[in-house]
Legacy VTK file of the C-alpha trace (Angstrom):
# vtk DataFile Version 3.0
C-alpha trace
ASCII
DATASET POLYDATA
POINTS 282 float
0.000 0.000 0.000
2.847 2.366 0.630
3.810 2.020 -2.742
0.759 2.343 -4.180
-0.285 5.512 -3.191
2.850 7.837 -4.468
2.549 5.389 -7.601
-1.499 6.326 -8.029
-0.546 9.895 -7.326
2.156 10.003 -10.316
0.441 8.260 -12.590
-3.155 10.402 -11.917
-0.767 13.524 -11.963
0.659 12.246 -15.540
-2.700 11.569 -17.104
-3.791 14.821 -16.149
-1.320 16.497 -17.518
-1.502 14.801 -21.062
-4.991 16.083 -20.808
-3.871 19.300 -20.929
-1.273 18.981 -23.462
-4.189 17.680 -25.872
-4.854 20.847 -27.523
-8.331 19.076 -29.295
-9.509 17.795 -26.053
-9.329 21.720 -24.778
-10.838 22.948 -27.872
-13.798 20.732 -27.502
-14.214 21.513 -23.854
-14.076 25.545 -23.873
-15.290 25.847 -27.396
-17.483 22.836 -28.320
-19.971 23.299 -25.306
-20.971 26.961 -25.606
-21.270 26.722 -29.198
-23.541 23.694 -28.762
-25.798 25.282 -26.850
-26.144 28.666 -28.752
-27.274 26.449 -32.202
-29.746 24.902 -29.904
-31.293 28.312 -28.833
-30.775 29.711 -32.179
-32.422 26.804 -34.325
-34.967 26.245 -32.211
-38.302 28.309 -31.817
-40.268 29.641 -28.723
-43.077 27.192 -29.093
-44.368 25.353 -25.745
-43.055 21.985 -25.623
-45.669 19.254 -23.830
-43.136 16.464 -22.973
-43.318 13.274 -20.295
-40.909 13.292 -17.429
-41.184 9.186 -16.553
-39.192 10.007 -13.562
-41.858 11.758 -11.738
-45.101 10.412 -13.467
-46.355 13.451 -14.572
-45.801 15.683 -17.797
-43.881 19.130 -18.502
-44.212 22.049 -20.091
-41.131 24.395 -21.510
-40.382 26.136 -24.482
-38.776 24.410 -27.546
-35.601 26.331 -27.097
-34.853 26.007 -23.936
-35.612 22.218 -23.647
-33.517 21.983 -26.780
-30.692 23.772 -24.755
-30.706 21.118 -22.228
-30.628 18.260 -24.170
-27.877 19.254 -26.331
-25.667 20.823 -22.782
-26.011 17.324 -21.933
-24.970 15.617 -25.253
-22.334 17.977 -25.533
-20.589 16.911 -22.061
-20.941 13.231 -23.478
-19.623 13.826 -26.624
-16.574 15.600 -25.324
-15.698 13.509 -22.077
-16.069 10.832 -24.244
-13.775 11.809 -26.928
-11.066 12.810 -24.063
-11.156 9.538 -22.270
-11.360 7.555 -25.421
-7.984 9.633 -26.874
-6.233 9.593 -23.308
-6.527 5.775 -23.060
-6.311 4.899 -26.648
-2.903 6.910 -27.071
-1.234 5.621 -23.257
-1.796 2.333 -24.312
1.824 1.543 -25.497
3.087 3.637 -22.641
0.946 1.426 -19.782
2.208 -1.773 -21.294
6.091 -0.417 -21.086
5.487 0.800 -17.340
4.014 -2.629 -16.356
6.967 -4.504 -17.612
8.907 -2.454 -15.820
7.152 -3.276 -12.606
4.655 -0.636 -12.167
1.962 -1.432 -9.899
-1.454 -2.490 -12.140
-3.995 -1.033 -9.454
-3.101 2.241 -9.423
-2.516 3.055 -13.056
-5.903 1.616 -13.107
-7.627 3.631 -10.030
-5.535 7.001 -11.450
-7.993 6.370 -14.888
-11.105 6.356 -13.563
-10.434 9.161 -11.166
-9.173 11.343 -13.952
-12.793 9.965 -15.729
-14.381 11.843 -12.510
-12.271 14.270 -12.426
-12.599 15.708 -16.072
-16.623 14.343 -15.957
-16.864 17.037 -12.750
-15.208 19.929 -14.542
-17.450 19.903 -17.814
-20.408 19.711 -15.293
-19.306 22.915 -13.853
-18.398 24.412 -16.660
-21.439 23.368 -18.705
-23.714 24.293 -15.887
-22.497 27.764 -15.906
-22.723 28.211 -20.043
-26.428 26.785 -19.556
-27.467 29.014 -16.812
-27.265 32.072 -18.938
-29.574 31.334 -21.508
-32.001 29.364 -19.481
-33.713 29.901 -16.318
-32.624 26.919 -14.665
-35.082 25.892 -11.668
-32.882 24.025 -9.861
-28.818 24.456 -10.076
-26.864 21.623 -7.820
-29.349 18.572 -9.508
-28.987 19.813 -12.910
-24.998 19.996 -12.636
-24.867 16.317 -10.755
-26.823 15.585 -14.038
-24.423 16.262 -16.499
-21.746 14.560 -14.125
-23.514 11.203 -14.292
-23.776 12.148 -18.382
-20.007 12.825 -18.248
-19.437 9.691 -16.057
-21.419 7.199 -18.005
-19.526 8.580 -21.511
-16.375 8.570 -19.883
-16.826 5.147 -18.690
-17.495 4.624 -22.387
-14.740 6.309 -23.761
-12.039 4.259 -21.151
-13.698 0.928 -22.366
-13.539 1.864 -25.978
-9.785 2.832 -25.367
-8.976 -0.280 -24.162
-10.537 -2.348 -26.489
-10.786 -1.218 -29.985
-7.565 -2.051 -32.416
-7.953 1.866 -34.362
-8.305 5.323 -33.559
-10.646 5.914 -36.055
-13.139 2.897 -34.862
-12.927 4.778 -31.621
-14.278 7.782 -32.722
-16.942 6.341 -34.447
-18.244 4.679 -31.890
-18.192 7.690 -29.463
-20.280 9.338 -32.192
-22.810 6.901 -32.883
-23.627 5.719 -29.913
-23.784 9.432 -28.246
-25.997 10.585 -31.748
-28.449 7.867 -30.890
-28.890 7.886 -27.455
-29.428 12.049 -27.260
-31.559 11.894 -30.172
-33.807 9.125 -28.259
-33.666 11.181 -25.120
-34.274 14.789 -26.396
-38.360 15.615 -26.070
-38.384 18.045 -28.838
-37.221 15.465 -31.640
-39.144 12.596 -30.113
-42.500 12.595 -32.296
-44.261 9.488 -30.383
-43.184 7.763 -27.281
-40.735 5.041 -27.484
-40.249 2.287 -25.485
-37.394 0.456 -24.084
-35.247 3.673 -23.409
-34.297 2.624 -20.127
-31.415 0.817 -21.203
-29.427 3.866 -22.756
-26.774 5.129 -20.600
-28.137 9.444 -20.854
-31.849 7.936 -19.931
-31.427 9.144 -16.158
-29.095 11.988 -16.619
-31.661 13.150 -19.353
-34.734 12.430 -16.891
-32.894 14.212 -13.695
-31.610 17.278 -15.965
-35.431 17.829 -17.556
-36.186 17.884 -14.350
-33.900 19.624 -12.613
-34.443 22.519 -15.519
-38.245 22.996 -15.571
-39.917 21.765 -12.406
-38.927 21.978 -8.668
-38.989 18.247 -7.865
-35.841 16.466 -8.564
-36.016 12.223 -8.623
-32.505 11.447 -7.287
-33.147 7.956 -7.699
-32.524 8.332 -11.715
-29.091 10.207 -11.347
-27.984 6.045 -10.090
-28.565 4.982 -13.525
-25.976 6.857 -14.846
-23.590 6.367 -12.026
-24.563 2.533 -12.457
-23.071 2.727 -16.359
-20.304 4.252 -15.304
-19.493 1.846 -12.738
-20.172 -0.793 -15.177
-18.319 0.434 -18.438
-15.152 1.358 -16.139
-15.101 -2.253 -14.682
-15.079 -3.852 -18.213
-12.181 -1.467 -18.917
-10.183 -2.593 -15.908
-11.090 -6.272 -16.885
-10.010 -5.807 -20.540
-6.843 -3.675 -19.369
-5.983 -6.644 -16.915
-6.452 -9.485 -19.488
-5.198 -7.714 -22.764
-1.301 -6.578 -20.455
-1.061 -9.503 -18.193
0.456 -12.332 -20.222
2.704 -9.911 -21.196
3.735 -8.576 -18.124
3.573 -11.601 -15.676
7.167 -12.032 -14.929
8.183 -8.976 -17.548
10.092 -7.057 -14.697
12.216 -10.337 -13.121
12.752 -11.475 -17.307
14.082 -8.324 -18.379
15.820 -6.966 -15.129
14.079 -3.697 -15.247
14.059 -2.268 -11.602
11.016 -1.406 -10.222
9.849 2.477 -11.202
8.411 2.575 -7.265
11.142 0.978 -5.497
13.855 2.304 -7.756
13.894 5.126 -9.392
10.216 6.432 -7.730
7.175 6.269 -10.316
7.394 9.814 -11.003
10.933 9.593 -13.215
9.733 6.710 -14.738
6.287 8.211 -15.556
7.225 11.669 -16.591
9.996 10.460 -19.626
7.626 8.024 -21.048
5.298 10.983 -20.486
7.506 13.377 -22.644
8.768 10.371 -24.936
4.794 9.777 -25.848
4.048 13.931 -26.084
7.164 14.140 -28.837
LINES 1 283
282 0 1 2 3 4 5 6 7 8 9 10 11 12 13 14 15 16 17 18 19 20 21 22 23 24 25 26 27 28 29 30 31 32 33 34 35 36 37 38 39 40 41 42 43 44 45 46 47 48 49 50 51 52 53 54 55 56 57 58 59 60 61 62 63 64 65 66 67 68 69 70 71 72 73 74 75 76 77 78 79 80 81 82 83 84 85 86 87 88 89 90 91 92 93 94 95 96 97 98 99 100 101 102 103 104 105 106 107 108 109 110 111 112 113 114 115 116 117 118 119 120 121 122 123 124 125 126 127 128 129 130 131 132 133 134 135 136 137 138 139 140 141 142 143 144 145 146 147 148 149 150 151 152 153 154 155 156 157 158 159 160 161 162 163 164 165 166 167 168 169 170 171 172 173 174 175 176 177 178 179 180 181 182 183 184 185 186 187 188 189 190 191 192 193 194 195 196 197 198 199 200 201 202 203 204 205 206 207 208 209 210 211 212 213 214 215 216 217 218 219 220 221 222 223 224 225 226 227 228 229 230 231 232 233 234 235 236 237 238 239 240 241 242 243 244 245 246 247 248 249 250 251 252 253 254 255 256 257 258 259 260 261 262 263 264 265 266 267 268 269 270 271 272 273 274 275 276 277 278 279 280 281
């Protein structure tokens, strides 16, 4: 445990970092997300909006635009954490697989992941929260921004387990795309012409639910915000799985074969970290 924790701390540190150091991944986030939002208020007319909110057994009422607003704040936060986690992952692959044959502890490179997930997912919450608040008169704050964190969670789940699974970058991205095109345009109330069945399995159908409801009505159903922590939970734990089983018959013995010293014992993990780090970012 003692070496775990400086070796969680480096590695978390690292992937942070390389987050900001992704000059896309910062476009998407300050640029993406306001942008989003305006072509929703912009394309979008003042008409009243009669939509069901499932999660509290009753109905709603809202203009186009602003509804429109909402469901593309939250698409936007899944389409970008996403497309962050999916790049960060996808692109430290070969790094991980050179730190665990050099004896870096497996946990905490795979802890430091899913916290940055939370970490990033929390930040575009904020953010996105304060962009939304402007144009719409939000009826309650604090559930609508835990909202687009389970979103942000959920996709970012997504994004890790797409990163550790699929062969190509560009198989990557398409899947981030799809899947996120689909499941918003199922969700969003002012595109949905009759009611659809079945949408409880998406991963946005209780960050959609507790954001519609968090927006236009002063009851909030807390309950539905678990669904998205619940995909989250789930996609991140197939990551870890398929991370585990893709690096471990090639690192089982890797350090002992190859008389690499251990990066936490040795030479600390942040020396060890930091030039594959820079190696990677060149």
């Amino acid at each position: 445990m003692n070496r775990h924790r400086p070796a969680f701390t480096e590695m978390l540190r690292c992937t942070l970092l390389g987050q900001l150091r992704n000059r896309m991944a910062l476009l998407l986030a300050v640029a993406f997300i306001p942008v989003w939002i305006a072509v929703a208020r912009l394309s979008s007319s003042e008409r009243a909006v009669r939509f069901a909110l499932d999660s509290l057994g009753t109905h709603a009422v809202a203009p186009a635009g602003h509804v429109s607003q909402v469901a593309n704040a939250v698409a936007a936060v899944t389409l970008v954490t996403g497309f962050v986690m999916f790049m960060e992952t996808f692109k430290s692959g070969e790094m991980d697989r050179r730190l665990l044959l050099a004896g870096y502890p497996r946990l905490p490179m795979l802890l430091a992941k899913v916290t940055a997930v939370a970490l990033v997912a929390a930040l575009l919450a904020l953010y996105t929260t304060a962009v939304l608040s402007v144009s719409v008169s939000v009826r309650q704050t604090v559930p609508l921004a835990l909202s687009l964190f389970g979103a942000g969670l959920a996709y970012g789940g997504i994004g890790l387990l797409l990163g550790s699974l699929v062969r190509g970058e560009l198989e990557g991205f398409f899947l981030v795309i799809m899947l996120s095109l689909v499941d918003t345009g199922l969700q969003n109330p002012v595109l949905k012409v009759v009611d659809l069945s079945g949408l409880e399995v998406f991963p946005l159908y209780g960050a959609d639910q507790l954001a519609l409801a968090a927006a236009f009505t002063p009851r909030t159903p807390w309950a539905y915000g678990l669904l998205s922590l619940g995909w989250a939970a789930a996609t991140s734990a197939l990551a870890l799985l398929v991370f585990h089983v893709r690096t471990r018959s090639h690192c089982t013995g890797g350090a002992a074969a190859t008389g690499i010293p251990s990066p936490v014992t040795a030479a600390g993990p942040s020396e060890t970290v930091v030039r594959t780090s820079a190696r990677r970012s060149r």
